[in-house]
DRENMIVEX-326633 format. One record per residue (C-alpha): residue number from 1; residue in three letters; x, y, z. Coordinates in steps of 0.05 Angstrom, whole numbers, plus 5000, padded with zeros to 4 digits. Layout:
(node NUM "ALA" (X Y Z))
...
//
This chain:
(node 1 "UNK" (2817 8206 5875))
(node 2 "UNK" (2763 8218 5928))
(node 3 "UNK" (2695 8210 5918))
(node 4 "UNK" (2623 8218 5953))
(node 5 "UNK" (2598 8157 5931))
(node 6 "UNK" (2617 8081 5913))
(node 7 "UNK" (2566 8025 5885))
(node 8 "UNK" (2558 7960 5854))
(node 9 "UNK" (2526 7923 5799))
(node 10 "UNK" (2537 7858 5786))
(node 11 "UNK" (2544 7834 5707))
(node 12 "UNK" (2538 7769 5685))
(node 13 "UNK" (2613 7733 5666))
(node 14 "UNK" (2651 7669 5671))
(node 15 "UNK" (2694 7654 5721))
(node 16 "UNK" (2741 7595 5742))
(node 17 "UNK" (2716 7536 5794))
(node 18 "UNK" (2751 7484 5814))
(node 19 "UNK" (2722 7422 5854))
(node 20 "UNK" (2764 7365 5887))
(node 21 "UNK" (2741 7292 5895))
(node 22 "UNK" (2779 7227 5892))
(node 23 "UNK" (2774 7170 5834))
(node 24 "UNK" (2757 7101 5854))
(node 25 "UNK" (2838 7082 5863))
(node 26 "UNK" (2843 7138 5924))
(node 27 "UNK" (2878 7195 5871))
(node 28 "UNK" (2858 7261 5892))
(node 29 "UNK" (2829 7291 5827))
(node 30 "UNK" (2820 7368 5819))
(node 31 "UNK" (2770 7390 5759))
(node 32 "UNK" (2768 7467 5731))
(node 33 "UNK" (2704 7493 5692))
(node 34 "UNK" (2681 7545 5670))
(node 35 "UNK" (2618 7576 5712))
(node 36 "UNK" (2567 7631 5689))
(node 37 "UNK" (2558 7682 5743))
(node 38 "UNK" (2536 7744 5764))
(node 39 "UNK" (2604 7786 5777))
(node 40 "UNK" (2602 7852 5819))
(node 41 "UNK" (2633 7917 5777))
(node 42 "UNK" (2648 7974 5817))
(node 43 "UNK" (2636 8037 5803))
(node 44 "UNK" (2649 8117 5834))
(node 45 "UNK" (2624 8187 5834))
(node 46 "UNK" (2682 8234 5845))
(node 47 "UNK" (2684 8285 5892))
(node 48 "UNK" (2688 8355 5851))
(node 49 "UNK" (2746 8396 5862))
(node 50 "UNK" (2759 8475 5862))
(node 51 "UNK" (2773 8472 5789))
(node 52 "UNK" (2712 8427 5763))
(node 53 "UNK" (2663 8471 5797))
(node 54 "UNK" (2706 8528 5756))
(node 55 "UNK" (2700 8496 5695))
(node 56 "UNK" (2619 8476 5706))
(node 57 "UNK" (2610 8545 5716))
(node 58 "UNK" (2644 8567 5660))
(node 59 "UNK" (2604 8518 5624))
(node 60 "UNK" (2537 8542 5646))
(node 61 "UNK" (2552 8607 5627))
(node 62 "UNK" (2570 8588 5554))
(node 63 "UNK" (2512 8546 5544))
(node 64 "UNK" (2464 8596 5576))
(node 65 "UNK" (2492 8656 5523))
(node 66 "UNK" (2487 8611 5468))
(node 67 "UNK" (2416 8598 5487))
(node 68 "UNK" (2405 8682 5493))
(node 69 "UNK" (2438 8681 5423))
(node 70 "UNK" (2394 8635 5389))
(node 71 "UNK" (2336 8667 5418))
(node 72 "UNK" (2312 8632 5481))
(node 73 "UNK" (2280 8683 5540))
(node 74 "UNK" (2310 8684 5605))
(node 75 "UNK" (2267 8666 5666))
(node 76 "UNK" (2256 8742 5685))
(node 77 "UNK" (2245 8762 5618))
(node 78 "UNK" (2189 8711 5605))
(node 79 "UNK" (2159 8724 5681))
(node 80 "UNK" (2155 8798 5662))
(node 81 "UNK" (2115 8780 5593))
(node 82 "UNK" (2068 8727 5632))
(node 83 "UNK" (2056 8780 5685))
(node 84 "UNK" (2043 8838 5627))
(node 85 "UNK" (1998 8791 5580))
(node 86 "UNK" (1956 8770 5647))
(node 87 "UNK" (1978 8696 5647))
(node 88 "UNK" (1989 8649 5697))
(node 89 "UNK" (2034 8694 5738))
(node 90 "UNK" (1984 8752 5734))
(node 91 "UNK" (1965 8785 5803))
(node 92 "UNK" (1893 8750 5815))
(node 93 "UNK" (1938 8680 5798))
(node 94 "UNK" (1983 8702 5853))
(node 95 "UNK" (1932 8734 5900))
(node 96 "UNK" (1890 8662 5893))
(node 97 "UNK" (1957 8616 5908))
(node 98 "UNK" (1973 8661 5968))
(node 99 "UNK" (1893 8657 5993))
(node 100 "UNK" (1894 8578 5981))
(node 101 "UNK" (1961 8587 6025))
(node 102 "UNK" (1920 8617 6075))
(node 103 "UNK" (1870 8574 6069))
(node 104 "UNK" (1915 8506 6088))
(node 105 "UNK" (1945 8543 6134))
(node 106 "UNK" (1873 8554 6173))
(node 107 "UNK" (1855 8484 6159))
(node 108 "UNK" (1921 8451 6185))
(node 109 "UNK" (1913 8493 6250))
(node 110 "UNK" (1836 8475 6260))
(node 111 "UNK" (1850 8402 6244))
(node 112 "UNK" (1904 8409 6307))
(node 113 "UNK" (1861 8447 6360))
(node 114 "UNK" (1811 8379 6340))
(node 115 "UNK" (1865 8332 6354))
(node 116 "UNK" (1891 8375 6419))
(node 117 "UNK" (1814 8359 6438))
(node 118 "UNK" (1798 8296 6419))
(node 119 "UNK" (1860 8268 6451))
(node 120 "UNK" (1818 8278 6530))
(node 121 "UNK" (1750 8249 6504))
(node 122 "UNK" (1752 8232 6434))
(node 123 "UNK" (1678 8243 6418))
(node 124 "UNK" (1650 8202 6358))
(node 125 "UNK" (1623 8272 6322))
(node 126 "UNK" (1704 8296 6311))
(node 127 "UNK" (1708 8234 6270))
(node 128 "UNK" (1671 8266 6211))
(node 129 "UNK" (1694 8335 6225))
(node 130 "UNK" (1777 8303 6224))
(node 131 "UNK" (1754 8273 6156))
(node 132 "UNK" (1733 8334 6135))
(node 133 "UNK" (1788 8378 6149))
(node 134 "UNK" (1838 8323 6126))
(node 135 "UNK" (1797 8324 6057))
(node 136 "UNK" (1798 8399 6047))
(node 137 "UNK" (1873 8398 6071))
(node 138 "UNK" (1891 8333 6009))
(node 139 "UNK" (1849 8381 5962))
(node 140 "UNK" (1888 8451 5975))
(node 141 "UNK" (1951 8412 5971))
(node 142 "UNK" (1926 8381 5905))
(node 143 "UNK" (1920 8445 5870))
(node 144 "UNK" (1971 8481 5899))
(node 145 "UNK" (2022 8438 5871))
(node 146 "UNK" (1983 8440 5805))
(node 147 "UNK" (1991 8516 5808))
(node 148 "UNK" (2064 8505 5820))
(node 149 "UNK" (2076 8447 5761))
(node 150 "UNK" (2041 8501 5715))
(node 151 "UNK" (2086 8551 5738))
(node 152 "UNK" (2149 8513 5728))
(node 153 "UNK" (2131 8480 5651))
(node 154 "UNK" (2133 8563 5630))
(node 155 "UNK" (2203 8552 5643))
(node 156 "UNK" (2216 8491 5617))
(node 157 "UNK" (2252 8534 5549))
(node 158 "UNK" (2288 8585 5581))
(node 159 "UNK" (2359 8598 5569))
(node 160 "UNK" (2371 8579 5643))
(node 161 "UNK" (2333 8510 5640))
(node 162 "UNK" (2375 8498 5576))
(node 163 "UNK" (2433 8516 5607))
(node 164 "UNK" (2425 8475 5674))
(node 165 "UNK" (2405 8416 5628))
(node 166 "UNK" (2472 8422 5598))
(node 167 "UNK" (2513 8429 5658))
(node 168 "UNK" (2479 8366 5686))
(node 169 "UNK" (2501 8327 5636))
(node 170 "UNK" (2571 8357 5642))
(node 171 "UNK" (2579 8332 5709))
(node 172 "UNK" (2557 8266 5695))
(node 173 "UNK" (2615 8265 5644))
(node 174 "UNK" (2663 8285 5681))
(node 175 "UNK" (2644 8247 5759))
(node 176 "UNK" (2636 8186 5734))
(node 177 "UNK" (2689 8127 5735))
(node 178 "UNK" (2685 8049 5741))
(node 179 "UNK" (2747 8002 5763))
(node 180 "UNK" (2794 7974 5710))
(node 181 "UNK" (2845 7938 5739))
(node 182 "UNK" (2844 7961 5799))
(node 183 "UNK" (2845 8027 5780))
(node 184 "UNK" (2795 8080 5772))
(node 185 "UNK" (2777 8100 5702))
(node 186 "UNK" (2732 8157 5674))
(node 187 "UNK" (2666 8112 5648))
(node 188 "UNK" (2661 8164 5598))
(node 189 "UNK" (2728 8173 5570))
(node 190 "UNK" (2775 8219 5576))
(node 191 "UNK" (2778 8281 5534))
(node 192 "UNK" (2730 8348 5535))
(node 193 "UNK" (2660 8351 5531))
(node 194 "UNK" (2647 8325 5463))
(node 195 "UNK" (2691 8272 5456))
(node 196 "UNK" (2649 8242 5523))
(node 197 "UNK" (2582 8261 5498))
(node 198 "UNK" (2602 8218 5439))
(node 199 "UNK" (2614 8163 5487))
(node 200 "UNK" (2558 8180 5523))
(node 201 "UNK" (2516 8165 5462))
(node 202 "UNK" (2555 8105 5441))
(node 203 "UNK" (2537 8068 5502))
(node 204 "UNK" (2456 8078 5491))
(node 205 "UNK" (2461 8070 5424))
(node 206 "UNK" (2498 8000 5441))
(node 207 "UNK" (2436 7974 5477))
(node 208 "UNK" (2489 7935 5517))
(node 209 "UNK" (2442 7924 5576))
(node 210 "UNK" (2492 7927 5629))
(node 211 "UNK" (2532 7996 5608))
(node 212 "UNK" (2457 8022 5603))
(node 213 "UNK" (2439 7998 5664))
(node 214 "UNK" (2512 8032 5697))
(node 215 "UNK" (2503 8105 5661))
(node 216 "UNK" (2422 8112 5678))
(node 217 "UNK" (2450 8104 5756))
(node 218 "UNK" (2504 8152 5737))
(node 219 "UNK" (2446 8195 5708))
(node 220 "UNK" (2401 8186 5770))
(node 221 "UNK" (2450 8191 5826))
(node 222 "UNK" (2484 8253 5797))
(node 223 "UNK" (2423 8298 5781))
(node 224 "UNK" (2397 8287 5851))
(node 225 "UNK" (2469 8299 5867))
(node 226 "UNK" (2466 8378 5827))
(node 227 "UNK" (2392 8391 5863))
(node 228 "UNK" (2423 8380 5929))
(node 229 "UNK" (2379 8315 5951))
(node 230 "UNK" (2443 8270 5961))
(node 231 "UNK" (2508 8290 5992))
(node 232 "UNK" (2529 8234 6033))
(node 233 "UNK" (2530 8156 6021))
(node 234 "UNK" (2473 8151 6063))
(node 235 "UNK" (2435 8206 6017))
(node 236 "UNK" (2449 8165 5957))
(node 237 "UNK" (2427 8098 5989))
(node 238 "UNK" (2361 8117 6013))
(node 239 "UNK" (2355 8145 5941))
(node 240 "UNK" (2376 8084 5913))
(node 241 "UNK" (2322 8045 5940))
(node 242 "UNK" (2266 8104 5931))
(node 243 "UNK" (2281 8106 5860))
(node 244 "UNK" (2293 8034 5851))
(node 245 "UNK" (2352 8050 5809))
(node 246 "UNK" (2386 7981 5813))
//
């Protein structure tokens, strides 16, 4: 099986020690004890194939008709009805988001032509005219991605959103696997959706701090995985230790 990415984390266990000394008549004496440890599990996302991306699609479409079905809107139906009512993605909302846009956009390129200058004399009156700019800049940023966060949360109950939900989970299902004896075996179980989402729900509902601990990374890692921020070991490392995920 090949996959696009291989970690560890350790769990605590007993192993074996043995220590060697010699008595007081010259005997060579070998003692075994037990020893409580921190032991290193390993664990593996697995590369998709042809046929899981099949199936994942097939999935999503499923779980996005059932969401039609039971009466969710899909994102261009609700955009159409924010857009006719005068909401947020009425045209002055749109014409003020692309002004701001226009706005950082004259900022960012005054704030250079000060730099470009203040780089052969550096007078002291660009200091408060660089904090300026700089301010304005953090503050059209600031409500630009408020304006986007608002825009997004219309979504958040749209057959699509439901649908992508669901298809997340499906892959972490289905790509993840720990060793067991050697071999690689599905963390999840094997059967179809269900039967895993049962597992899936065992293991949080188990509290067992470790298997918590293994299917949150699972959880993490693959999701940034399906939004295209990791696809390479060193992706999933740097996110990793961004996240703080273990």
């Amino acid at each position: 099986m090949k996959t696009i990415y291989e970690f560890a984390i350790n769990k605590e266990g007993v192993v074996k020690e043995t220590e060697e000394s010699v008595n007081e008549a010259g005997q060579k004496v070998t003692i075994t004890k037990d020893v409580t440890t921190q032991i290193p599990h390993n664990y593996f996302i697995k590369k998709p194939t042809r046929a899981l991306f099949d199936e994942a699609e097939l999935f999503y479409g499923v779980k996005l008709s059932e969401g039609v079905k039971a009466g969710l809107l899909t994102r261009t139906l609700l955009n159409k009805r924010y857009v006719d009512d005068g909401g947020i993605l009425a045209d002055k909302t749109k014409n003020a988001e692309a002004d701001a846009y226009k706005d950082l956009y004259d900022a960012q390129n005054e704030l250079q032509r000060l730099l470009a200058l203040e780089e052969k004399d550096r007078p002291d009156y660009f200091a408060a005219k660089k904090e300026e700019l700089e301010s304005k800049i953090t503050v059209i940023k600031n409500s630009l991605t408020e304006l986007e966060m608002q825009k997004e949360s219309l979504f958040d109950n749209t057959a699509e959103t439901r649908a992508r939900n669901k298809v997340i989970t499906w892959w972490i299902l289905f790509l993840s696997y720990y060793e067991k004896n050697g071999e690689k075996q599905p963390f999840f179980g094997e059967g179809d959706y269900e039967t895993r989402m049962n597992r899936y729900d065992e293991i949080f509902e188990s509290e067992d701090p470790h298997l918590v601990k293994v299917a949150n990374a699972f959880i993490y890692f693959i999701s940034f995985w399906y939004v295209g921020r990791a696809n390479s070991k060193e992706d999933f490392d740097v996110l990793k230790l961004e996240q703080k995920i273990f």
